[in-house]
N, C-alpha and C positions, 0 to 999 in steps of 0.2 A: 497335779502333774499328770499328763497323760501320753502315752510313749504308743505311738503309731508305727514307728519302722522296726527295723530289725538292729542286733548287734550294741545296742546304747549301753552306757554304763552310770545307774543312778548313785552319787555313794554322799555319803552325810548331809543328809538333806533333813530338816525337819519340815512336816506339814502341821502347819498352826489350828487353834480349836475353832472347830464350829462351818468348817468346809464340808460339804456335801461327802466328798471320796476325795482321798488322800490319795493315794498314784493309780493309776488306771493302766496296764501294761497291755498292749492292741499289739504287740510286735511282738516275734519270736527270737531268742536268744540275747534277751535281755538280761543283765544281772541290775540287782539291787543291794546295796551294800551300806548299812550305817543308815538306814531310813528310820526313820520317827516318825510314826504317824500318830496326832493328838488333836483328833475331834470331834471331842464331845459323843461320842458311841456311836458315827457312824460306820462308814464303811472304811479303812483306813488303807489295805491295799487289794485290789482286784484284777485277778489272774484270768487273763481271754487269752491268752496264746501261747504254744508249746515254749517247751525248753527255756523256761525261765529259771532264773537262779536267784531265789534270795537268800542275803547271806548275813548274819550280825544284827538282823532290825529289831525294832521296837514297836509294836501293837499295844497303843495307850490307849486303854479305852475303847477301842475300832476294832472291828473283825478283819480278819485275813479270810475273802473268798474268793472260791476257784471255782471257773468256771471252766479252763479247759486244764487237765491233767495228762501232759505229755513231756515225759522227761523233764520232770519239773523236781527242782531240789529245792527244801527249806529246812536250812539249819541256823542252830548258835540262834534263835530269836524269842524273845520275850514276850509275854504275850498277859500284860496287866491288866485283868478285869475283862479278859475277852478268849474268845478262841478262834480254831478255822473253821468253817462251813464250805460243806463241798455241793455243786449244784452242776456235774457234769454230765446227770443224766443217765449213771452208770460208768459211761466210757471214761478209763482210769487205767495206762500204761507208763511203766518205766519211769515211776516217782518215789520219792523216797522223803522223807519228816525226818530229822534226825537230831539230836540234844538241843530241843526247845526246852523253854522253862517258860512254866505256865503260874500264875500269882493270882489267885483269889480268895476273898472273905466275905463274912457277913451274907447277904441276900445272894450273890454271886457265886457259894460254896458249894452250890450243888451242879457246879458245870459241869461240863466235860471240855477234855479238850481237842475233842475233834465232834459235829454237827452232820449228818447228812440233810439236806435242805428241800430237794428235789419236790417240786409241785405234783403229787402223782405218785405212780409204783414204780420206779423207777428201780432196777435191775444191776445191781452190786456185784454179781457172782463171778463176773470173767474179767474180772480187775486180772490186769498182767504187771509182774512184778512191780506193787505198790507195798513201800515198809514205811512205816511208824515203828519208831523203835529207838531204844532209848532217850526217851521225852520224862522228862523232871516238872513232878508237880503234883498236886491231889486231881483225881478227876481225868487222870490223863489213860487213854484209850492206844491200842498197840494191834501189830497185825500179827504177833508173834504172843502167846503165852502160855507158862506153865503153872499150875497148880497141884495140889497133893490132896488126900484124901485118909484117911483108916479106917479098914473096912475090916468090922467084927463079925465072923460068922457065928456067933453067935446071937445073932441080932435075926439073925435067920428073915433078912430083909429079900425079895423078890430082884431088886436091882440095887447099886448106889450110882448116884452119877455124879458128875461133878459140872456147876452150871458155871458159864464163861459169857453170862449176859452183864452189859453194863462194864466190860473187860477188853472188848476187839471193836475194831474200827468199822467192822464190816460181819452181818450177821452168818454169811455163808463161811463155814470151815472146809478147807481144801486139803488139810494134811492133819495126819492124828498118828501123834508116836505116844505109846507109854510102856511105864515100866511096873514089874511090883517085886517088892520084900518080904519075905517072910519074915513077921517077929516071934519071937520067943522062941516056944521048942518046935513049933508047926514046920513044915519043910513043903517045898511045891508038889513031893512026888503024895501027898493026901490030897489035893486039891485040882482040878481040872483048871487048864486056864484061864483064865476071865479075857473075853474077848469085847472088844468096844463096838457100841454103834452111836450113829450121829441122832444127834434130838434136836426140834425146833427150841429156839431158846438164845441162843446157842450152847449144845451141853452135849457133855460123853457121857455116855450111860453103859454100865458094866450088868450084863444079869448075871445074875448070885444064884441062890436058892438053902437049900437044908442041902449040908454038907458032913452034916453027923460029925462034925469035929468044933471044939473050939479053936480059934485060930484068927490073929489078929495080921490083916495085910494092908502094906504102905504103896496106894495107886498115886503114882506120880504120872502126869499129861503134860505131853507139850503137842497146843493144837496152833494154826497158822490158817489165813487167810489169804 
């Protein structure tokens, strides 16, 4: 199926196995709705023009790739033994991934579910409001995350960090909030603050040092791309 104009509406359609590319969208402000794509692991739907909506489908086997990313919405879709791959080049505004469920096993186990594809170095960092965010599934990649850490001064370690590789859809972090706890009898006023910096990786890194106390802290991060 391939959709050249503008404004069209695809809704319960299945594409059968062993077709090159299951729907091709050439038009802008297209929705998709109730799609099936099953065949055989190719390309199942391919995104060339802003403002498309997919909504409710089913990726059997076939990858979902994008090629233009402009106010593009994909939620509620399934995605069996496949994921999305993105090949926009970098340029990536005003899209949003939202409650996919993503199903793999076996040989398939070590996806992810989202690909950067791009032939080249292609330039990720000035993505404009693009979220992934809550996607269901192992392997699944997010533009938002928080993790924790406890960090013993005793350990009288030079830094700790906490690494968010393999964790974000996108390697460049744009936003770093954290918090920390004092446990046990330790309190902030023996302690100087632990202030973050960004690390290749992607990863927040705290320097420590000897702090002549024992003292155990709970570093909670929430970084954003």
């Amino acid at each position: 199926v391939q959709i050249n104009g503008n404004d069209h509406y695809l809704h319960n359609v299945i594409i059968f196995d062993w077709v090159k590319k299951g729907v091709e969208v050439n038009g802008e402000a297209n929705v998709l709705s109730g799609v099936h794509t099953w065949n055989g692991g190719g390309i199942g739907i391919e995104v060339n023009a802003g403002s498309t909506r997919i909504v409710g489908c089913y990726l059997d086997y076939n990858e979902l790739l994008i090629k233009v990313a402009d106010k593009l919405l994909v939620t509620d879709t399934f995605f069996l033994k496949t994921n999305t791959k993105i090949q926009t080049g970098g340029a990536m505004r005003e899209t949003l991934f939202k409650h996919n469920v993503y199903s793999w096993s076996g040989e398939d186990s070590g996806l992810l579910s989202v690909e950067i594809v791009d032939v080249g170095d292609a330039d990720y960092s000035g993505v404009q409001n693009v979220r992934f965010e809550d996607e269901i599934g192992e392997g699944v990649l997010s533009t938002a995350r928080t993790d924790s850490i406890v960090y013993n001064t005793s350990d009288k370690e030079a830094f700790v960090q906490i690494d968010f590789a393999g964790k974000l859809v996108f390697d460049a972090i744009k936003s770093v909030q954290h918090s920390t706890v004092f446990l046990g009898e330790c309190n902030s006023d023996q302690l100087s603050p632990l202030q973050p910096t960004l690390e290749k990786g992607p990863a927040v890194r705290f320097p420590t040092g000897d702090y002549g106390v024992d003292c155990k802290i709970l570093i909670t991060v929430t970084v954003s791309n």
